[in-house]
Structure formats: structure tokens, C-alpha cells
PyMOL Python script that loads the backbone (N, CA, C, O; Angstrom):
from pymol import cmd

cmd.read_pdbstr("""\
ATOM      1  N   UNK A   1     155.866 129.314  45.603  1.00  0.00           N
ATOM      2  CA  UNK A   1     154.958 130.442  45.600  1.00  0.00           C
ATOM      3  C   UNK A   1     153.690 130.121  44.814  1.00  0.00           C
ATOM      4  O   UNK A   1     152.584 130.372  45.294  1.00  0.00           O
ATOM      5  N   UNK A   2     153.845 129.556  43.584  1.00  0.00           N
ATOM      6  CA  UNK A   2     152.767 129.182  42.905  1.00  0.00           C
ATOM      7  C   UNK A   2     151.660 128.185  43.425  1.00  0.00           C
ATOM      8  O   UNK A   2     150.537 128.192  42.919  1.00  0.00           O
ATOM      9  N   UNK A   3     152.121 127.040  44.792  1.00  0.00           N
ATOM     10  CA  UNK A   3     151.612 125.949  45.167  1.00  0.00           C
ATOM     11  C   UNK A   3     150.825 127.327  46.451  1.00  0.00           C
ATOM     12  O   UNK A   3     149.612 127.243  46.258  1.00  0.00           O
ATOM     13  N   UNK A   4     150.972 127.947  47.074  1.00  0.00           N
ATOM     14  CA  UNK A   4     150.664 128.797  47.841  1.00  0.00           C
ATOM     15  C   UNK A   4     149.701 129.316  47.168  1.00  0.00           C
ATOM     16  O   UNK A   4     148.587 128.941  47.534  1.00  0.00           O
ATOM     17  N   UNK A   5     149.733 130.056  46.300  1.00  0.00           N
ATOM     18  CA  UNK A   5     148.770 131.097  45.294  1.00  0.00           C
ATOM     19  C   UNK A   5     147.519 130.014  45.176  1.00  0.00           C
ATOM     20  O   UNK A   5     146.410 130.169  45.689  1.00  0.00           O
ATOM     21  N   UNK A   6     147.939 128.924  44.410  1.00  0.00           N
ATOM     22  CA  UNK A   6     146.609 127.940  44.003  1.00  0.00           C
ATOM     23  C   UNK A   6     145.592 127.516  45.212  1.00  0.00           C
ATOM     24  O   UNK A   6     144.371 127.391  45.120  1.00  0.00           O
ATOM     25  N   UNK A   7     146.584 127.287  46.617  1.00  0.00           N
ATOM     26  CA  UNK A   7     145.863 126.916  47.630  1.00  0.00           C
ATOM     27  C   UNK A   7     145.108 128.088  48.188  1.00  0.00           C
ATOM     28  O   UNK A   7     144.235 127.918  49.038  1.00  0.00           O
ATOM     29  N   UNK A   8     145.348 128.979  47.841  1.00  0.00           N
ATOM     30  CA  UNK A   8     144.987 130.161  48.979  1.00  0.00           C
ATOM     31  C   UNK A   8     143.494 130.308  48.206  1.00  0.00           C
ATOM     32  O   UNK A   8     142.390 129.965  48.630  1.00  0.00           O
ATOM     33  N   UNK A   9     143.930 131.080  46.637  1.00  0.00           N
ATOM     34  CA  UNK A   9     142.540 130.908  45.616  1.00  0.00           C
ATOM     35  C   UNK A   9     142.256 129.423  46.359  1.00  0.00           C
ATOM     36  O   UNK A   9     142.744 129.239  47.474  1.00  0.00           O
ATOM     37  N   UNK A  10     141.796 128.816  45.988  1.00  0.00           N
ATOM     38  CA  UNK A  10     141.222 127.478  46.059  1.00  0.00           C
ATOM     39  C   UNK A  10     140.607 127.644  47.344  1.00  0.00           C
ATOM     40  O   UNK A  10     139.391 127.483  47.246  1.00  0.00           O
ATOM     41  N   UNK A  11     141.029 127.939  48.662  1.00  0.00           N
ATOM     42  CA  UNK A  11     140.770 128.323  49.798  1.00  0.00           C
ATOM     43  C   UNK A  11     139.678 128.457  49.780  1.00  0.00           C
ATOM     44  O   UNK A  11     138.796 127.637  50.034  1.00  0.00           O
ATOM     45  N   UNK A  12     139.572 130.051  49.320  1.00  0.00           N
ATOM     46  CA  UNK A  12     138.701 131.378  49.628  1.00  0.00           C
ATOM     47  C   UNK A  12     137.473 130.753  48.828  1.00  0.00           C
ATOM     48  O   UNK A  12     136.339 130.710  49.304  1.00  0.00           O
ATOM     49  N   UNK A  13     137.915 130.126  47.179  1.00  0.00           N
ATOM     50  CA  UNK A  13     136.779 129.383  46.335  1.00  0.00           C
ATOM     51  C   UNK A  13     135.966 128.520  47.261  1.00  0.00           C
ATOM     52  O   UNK A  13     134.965 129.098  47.686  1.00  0.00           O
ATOM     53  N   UNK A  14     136.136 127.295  47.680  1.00  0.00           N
ATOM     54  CA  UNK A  14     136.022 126.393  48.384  1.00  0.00           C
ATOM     55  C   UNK A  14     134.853 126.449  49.772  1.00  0.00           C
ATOM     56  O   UNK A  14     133.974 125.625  50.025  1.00  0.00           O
ATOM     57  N   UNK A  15     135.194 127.684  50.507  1.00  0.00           N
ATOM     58  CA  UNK A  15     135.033 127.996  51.371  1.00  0.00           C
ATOM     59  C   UNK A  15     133.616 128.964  51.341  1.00  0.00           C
ATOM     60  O   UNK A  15     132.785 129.091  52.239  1.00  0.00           O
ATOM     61  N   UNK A  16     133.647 129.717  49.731  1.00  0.00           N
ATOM     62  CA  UNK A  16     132.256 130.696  49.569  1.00  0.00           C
ATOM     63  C   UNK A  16     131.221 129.097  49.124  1.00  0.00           C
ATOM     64  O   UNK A  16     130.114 128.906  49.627  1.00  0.00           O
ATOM     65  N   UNK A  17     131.778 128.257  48.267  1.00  0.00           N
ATOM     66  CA  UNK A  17     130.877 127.140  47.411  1.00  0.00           C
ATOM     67  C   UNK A  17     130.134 126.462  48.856  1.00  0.00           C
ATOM     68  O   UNK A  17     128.937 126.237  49.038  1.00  0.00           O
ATOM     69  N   UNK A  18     131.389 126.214  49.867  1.00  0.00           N
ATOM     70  CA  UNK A  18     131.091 125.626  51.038  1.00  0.00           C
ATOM     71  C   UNK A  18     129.683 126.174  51.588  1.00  0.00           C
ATOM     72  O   UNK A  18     128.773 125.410  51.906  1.00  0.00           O
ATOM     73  N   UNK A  19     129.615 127.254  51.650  1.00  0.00           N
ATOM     74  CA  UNK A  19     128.936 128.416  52.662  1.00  0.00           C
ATOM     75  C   UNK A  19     127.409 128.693  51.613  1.00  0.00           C
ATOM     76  O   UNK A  19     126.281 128.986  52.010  1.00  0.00           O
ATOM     77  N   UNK A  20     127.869 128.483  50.250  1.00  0.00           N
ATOM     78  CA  UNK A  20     126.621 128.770  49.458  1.00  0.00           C
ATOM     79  C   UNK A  20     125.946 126.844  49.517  1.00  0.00           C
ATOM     80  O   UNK A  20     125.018 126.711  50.314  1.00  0.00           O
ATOM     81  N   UNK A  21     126.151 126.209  49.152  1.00  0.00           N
ATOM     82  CA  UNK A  21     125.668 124.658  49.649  1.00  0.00           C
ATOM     83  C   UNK A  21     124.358 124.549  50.765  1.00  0.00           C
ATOM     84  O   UNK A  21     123.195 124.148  50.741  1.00  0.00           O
ATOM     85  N   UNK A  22     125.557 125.333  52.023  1.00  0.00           N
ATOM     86  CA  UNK A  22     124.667 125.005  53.205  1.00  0.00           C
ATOM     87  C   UNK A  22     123.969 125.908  54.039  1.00  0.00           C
ATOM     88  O   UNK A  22     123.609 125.644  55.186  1.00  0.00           O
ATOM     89  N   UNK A  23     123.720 127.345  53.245  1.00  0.00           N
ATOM     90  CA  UNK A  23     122.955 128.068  53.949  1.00  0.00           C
ATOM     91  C   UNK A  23     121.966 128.031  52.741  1.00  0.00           C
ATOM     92  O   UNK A  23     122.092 127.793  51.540  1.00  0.00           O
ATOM     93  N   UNK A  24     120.719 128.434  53.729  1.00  0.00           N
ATOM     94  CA  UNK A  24     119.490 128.452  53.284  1.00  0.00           C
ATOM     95  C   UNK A  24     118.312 129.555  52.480  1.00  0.00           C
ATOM     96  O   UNK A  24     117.335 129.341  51.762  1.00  0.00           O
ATOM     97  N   UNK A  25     119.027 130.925  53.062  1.00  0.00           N
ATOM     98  CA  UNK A  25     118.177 132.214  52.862  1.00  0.00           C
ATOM     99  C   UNK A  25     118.591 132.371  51.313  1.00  0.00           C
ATOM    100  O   UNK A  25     118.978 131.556  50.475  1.00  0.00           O
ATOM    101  N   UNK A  26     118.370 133.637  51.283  1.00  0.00           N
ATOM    102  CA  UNK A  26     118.667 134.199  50.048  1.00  0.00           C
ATOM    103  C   UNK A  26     120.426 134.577  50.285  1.00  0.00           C
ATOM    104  O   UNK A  26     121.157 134.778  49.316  1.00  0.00           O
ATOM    105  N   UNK A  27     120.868 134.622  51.546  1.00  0.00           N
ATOM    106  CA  UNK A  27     122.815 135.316  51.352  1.00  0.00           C
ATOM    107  C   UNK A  27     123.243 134.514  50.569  1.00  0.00           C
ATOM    108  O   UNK A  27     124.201 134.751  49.832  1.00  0.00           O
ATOM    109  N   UNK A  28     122.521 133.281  50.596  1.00  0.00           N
ATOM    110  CA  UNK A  28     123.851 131.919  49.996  1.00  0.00           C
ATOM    111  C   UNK A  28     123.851 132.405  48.498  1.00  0.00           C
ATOM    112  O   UNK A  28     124.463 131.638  47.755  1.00  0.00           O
ATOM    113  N   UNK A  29     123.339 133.433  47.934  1.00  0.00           N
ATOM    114  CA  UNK A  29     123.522 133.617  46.304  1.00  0.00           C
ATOM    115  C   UNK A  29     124.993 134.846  45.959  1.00  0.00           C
ATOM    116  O   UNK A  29     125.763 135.006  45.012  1.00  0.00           O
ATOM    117  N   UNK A  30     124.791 135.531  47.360  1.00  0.00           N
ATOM    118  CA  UNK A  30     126.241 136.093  47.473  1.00  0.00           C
ATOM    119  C   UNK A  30     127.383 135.414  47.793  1.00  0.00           C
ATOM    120  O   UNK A  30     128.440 135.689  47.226  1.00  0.00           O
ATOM    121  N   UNK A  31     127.337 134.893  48.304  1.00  0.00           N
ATOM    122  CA  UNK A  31     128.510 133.433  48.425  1.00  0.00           C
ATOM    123  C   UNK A  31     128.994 132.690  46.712  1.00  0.00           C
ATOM    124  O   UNK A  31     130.030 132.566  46.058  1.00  0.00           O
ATOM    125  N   UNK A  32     127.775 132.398  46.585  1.00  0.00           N
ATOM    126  CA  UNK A  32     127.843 131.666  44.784  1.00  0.00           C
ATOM    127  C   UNK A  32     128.756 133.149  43.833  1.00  0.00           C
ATOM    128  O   UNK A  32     129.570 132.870  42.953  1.00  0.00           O
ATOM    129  N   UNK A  33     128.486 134.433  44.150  1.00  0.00           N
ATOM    130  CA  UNK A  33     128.727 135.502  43.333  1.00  0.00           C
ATOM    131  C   UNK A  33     130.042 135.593  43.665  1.00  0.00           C
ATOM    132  O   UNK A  33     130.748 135.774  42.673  1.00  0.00           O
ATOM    133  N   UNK A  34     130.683 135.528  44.784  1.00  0.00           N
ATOM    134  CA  UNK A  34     131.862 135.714  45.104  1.00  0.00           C
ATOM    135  C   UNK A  34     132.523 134.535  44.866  1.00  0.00           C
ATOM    136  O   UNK A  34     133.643 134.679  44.376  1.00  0.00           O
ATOM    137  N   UNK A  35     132.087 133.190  45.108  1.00  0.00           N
ATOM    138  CA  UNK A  35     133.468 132.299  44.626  1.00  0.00           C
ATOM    139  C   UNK A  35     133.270 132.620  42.728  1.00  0.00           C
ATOM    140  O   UNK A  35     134.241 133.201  42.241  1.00  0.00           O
ATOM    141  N   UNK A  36     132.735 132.460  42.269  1.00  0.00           N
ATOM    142  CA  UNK A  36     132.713 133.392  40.645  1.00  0.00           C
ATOM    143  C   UNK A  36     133.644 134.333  40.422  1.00  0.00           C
ATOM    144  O   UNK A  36     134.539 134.143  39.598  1.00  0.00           O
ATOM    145  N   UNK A  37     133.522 135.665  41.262  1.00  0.00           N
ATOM    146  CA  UNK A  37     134.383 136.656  41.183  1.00  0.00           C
ATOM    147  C   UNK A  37     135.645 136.242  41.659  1.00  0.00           C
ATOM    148  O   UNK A  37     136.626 136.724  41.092  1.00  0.00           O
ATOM    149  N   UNK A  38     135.834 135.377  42.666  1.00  0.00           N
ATOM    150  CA  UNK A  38     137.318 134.735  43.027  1.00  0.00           C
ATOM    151  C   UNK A  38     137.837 133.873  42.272  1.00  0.00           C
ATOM    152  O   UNK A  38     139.056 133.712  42.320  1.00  0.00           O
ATOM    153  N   UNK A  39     136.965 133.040  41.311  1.00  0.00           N
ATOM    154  CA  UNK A  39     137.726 132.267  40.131  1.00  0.00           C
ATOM    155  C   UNK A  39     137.810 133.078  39.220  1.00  0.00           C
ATOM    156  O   UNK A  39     138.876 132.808  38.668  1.00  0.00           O
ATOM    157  N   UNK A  40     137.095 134.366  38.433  1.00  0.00           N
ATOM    158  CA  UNK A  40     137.524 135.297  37.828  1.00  0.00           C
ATOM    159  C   UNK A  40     138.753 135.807  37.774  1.00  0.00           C
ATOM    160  O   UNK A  40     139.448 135.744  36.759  1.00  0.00           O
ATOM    161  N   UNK A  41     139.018 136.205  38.567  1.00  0.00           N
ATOM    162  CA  UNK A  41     140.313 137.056  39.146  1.00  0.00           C
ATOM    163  C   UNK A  41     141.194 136.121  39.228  1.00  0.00           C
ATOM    164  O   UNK A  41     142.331 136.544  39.019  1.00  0.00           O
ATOM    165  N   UNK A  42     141.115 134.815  39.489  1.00  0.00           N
ATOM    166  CA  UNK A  42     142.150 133.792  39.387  1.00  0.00           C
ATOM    167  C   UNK A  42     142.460 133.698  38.056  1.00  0.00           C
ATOM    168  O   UNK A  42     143.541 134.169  37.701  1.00  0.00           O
ATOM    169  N   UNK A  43     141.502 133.019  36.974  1.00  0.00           N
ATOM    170  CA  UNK A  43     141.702 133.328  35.127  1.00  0.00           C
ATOM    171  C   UNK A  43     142.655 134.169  34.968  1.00  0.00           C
ATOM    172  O   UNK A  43     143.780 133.918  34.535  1.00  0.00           O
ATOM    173  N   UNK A  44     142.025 135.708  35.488  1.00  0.00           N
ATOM    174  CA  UNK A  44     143.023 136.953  34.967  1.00  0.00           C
ATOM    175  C   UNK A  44     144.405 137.035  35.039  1.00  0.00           C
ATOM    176  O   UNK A  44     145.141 137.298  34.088  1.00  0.00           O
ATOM    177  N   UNK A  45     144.850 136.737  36.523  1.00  0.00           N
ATOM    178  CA  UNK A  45     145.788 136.956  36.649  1.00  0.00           C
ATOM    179  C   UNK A  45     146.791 135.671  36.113  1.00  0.00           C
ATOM    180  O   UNK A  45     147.939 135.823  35.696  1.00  0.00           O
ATOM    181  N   UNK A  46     146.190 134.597  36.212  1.00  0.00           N
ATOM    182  CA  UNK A  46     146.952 133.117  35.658  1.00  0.00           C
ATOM    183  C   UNK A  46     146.219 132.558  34.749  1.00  0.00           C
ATOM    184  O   UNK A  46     145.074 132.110  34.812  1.00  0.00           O
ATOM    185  N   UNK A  47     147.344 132.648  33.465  1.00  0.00           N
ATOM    186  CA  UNK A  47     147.157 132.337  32.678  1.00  0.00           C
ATOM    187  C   UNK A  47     147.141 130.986  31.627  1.00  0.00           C
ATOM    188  O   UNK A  47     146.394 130.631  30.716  1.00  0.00           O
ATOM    189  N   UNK A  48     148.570 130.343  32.355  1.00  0.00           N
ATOM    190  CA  UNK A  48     148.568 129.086  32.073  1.00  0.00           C
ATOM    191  C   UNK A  48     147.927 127.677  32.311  1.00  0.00           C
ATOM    192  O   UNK A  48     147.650 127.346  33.464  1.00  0.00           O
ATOM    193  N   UNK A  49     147.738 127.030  31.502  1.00  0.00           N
ATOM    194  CA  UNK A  49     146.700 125.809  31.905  1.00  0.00           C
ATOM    195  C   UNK A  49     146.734 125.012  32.923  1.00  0.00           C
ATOM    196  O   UNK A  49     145.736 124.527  33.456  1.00  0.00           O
ATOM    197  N   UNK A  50     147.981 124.811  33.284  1.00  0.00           N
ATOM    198  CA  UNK A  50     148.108 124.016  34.362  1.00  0.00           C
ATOM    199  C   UNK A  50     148.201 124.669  35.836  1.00  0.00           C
ATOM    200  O   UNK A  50     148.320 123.996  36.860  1.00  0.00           O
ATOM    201  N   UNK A  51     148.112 126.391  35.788  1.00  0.00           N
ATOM    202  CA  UNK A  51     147.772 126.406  37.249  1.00  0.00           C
ATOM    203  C   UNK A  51     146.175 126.679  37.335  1.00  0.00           C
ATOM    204  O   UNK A  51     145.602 126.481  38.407  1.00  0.00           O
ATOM    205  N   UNK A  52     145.372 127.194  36.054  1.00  0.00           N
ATOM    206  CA  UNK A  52     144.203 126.658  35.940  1.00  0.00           C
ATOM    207  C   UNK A  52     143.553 125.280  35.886  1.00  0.00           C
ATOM    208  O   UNK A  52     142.337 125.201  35.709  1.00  0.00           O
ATOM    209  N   UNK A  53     144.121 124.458  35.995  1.00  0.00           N
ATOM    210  CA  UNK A  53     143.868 123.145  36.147  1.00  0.00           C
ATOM    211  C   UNK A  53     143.580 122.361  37.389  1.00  0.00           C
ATOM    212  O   UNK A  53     142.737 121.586  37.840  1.00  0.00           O
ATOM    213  N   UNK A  54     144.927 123.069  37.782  1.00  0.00           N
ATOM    214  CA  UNK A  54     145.370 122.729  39.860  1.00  0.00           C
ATOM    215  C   UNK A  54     144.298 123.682  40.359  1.00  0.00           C
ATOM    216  O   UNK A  54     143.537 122.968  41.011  1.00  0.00           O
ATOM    217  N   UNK A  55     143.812 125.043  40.387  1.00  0.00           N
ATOM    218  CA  UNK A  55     142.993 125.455  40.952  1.00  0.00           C
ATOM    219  C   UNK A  55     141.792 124.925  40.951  1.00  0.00           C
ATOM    220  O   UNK A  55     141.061 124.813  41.935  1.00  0.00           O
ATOM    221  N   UNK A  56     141.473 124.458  39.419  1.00  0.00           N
ATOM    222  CA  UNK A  56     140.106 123.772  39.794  1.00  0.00           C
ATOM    223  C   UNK A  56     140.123 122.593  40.434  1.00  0.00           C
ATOM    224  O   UNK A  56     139.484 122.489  41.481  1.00  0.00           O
ATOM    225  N   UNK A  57     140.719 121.697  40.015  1.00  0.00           N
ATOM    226  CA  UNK A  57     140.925 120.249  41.088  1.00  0.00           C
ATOM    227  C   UNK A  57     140.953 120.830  41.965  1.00  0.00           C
ATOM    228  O   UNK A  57     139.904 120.556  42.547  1.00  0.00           O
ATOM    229  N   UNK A  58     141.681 121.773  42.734  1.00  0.00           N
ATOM    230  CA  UNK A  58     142.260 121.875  44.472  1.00  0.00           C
ATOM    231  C   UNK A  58     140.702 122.478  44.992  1.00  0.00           C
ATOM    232  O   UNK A  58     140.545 122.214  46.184  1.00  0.00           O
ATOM    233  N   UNK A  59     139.768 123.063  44.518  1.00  0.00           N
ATOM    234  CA  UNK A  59     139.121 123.638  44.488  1.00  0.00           C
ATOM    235  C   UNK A  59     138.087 122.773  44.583  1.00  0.00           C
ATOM    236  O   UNK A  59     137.319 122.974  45.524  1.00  0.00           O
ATOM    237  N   UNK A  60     137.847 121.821  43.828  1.00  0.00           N
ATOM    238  CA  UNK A  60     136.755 120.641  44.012  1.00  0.00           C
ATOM    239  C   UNK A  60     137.269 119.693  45.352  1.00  0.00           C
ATOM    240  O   UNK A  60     136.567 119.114  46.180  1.00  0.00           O
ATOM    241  N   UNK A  61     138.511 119.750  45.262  1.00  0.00           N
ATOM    242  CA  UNK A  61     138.623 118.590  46.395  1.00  0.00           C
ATOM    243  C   UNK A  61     138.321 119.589  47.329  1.00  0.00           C
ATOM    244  O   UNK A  61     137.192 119.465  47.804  1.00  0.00           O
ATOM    245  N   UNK A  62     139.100 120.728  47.823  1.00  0.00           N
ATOM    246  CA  UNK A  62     138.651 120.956  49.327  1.00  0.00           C
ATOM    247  C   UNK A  62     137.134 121.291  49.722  1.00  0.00           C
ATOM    248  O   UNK A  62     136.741 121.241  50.888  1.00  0.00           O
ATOM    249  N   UNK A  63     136.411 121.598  48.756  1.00  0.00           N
ATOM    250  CA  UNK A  63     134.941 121.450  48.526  1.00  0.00           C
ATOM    251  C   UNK A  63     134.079 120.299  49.412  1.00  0.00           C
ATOM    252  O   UNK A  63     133.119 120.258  50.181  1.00  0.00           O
ATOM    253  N   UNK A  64     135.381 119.102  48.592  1.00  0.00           N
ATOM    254  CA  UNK A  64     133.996 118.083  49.508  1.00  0.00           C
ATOM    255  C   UNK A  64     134.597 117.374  50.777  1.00  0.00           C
ATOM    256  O   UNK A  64     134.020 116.589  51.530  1.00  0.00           O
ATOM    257  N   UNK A  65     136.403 118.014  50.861  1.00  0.00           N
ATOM    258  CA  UNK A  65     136.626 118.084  52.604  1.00  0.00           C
ATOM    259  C   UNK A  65     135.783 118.688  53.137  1.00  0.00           C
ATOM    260  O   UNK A  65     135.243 118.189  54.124  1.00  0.00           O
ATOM    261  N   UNK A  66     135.431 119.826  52.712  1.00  0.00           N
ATOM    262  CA  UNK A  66     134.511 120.615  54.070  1.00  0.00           C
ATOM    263  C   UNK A  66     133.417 120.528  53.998  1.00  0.00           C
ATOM    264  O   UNK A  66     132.793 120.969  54.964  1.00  0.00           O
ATOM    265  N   UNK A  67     132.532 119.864  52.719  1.00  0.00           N
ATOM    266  CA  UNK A  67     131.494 119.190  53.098  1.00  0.00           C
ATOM    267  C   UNK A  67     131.265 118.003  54.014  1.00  0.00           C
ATOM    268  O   UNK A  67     130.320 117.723  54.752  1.00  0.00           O
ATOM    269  N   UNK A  68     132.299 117.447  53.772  1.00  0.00           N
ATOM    270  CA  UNK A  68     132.407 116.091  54.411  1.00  0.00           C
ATOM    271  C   UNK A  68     132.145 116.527  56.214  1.00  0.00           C
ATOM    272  O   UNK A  68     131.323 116.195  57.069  1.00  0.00           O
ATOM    273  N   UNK A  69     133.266 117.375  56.168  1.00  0.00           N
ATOM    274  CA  UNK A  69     133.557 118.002  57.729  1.00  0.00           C
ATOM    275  C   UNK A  69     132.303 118.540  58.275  1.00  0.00           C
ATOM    276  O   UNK A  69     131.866 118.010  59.296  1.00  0.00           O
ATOM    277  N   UNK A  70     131.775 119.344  57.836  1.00  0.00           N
ATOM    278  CA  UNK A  70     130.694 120.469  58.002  1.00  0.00           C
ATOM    279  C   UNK A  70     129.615 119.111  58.303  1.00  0.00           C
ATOM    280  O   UNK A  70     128.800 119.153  59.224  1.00  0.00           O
ATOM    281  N   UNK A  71     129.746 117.961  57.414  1.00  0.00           N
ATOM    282  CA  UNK A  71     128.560 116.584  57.847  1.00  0.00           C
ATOM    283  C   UNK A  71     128.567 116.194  59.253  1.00  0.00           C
ATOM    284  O   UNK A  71     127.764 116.177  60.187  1.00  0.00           O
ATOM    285  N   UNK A  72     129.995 115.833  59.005  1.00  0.00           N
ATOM    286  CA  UNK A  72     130.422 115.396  60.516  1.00  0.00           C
ATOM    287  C   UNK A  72     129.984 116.471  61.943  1.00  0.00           C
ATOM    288  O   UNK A  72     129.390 116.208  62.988  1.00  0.00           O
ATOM    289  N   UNK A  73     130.385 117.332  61.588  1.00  0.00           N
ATOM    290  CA  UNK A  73     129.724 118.361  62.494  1.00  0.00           C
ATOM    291  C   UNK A  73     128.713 118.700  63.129  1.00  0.00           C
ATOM    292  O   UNK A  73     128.509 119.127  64.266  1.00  0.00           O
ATOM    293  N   UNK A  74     127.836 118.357  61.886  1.00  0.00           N
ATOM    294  CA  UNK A  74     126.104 118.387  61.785  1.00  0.00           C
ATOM    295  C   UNK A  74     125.647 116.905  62.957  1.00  0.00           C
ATOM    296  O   UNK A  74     124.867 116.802  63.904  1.00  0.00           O
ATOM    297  N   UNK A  75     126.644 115.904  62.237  1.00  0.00           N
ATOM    298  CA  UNK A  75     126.322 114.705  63.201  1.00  0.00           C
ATOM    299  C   UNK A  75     126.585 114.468  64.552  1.00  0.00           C
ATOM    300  O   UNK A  75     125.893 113.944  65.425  1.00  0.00           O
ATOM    301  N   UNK A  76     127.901 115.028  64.571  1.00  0.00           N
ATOM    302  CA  UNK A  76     127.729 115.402  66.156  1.00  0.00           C
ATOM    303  C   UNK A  76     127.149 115.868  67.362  1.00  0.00           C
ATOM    304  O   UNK A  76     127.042 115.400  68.496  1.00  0.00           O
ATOM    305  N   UNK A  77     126.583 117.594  66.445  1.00  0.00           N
ATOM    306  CA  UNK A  77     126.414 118.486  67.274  1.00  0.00           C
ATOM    307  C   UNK A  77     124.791 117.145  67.279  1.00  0.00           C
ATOM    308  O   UNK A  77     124.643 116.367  68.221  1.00  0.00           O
ATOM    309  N   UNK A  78     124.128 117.170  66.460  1.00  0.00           N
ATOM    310  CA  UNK A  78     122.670 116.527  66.741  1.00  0.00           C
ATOM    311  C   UNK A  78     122.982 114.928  67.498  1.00  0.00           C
ATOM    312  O   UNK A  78     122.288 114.609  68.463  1.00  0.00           O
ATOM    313  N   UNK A  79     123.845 114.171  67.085  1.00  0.00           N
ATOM    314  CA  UNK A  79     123.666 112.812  67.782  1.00  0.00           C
ATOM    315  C   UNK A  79     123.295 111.952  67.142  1.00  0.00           C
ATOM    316  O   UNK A  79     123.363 110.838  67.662  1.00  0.00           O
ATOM    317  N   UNK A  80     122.803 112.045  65.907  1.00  0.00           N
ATOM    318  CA  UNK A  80     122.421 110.940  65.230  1.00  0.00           C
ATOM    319  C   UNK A  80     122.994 111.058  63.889  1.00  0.00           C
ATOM    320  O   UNK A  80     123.573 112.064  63.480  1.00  0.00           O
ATOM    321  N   UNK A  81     122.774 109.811  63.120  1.00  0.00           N
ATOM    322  CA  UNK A  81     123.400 109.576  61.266  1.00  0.00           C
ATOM    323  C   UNK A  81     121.836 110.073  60.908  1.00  0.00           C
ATOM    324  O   UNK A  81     120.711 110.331  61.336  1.00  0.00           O
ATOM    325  N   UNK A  82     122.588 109.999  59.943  1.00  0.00           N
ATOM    326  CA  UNK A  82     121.357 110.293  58.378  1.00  0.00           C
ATOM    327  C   UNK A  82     120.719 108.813  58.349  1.00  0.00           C
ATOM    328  O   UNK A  82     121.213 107.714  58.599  1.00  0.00           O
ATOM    329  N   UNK A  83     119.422 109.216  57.943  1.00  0.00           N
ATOM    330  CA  UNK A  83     119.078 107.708  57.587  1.00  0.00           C
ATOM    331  C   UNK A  83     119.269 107.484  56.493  1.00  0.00           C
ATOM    332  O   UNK A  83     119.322 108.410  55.685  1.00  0.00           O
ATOM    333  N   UNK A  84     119.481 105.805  56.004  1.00  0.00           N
ATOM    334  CA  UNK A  84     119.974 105.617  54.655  1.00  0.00           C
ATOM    335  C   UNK A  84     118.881 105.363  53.947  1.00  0.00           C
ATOM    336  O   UNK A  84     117.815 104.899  54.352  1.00  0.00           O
ATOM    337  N   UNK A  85     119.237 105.738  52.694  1.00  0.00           N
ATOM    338  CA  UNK A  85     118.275 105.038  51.859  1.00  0.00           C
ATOM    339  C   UNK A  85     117.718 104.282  51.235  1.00  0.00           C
ATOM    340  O   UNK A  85     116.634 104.577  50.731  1.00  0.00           O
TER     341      UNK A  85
END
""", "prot")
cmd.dss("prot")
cmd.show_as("cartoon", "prot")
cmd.util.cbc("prot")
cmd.orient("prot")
């Protein structure tokens, strides 16, 4: 239950950081406000260090899965790489 709880938080975190990254307007600052308020509420309710620990790791890693993904995506849908630098 606890490996569930961390992933799910971590999820929802992951997924607003995701969404605040790669949009452009002004929404992406509500995105930033809500994964905040979703790691908030994670603190509150868990208290111990080590599932605060796992949330943040799980939380950074799926971060830069779906950056990674969301790249790939980008590269597809257009057809070409990034140029390097």
C-alpha cells in the first residue's frame, strides 16, 4: 500500500512539473502551484523520512521519464533531432 501511495503522489507530482516545464503561457505557473500543493499534502500526511525520501526520488525520476518521452514525441511528431551543440 505504501509503494502505491508514493507512486501515485509521485504521479500526479511528476506529471504537474512535467506540464509546468513545457508549456509556455502564463497556466504553466498553476501547474508549478499544484505539484507544491501535492507535495504539501504528501509532508502532511507522511511523516516518516523514508517515504519522504522515496517520494522525492520517485518524483525526480519519473520527471525526466516524461521529459525524456514528451522529447521523443516532439521528435517524431516534427521529423527531425535537435541540433547539437
Amino acid at each position: 500500500m505504501r509503494f502505491l501511495t508514493v507512486l501515485g503522489y509521485s504521479l500526479l507530482c511528476a506529471g504537474l512539473l512535467s506540464l509546468f516545464s513545457n508549456i509556455q503561457d502564463m497556466l504553466k505557473y498553476l501547474f508549478s502551484l499544484g505539484a507544491l500543493y501535492v507535495g504539501i499534502q504528501f509532508f502532511r500526511r507522511h511523516e516518516s523520512r523514508g517515504m519522504r525520501i522515496a517520494f522525492v526520488v520517485t518524483t525526480v525520476v519519473l520527471y525526466f521519464i516524461m521529459a525524456v518521452i514528451y522529447a521523443v514525441y516532439l521528435t517524431l511528431k516534427t521529423g527531425q533531432l535537435p541540433a547539437p551543440a
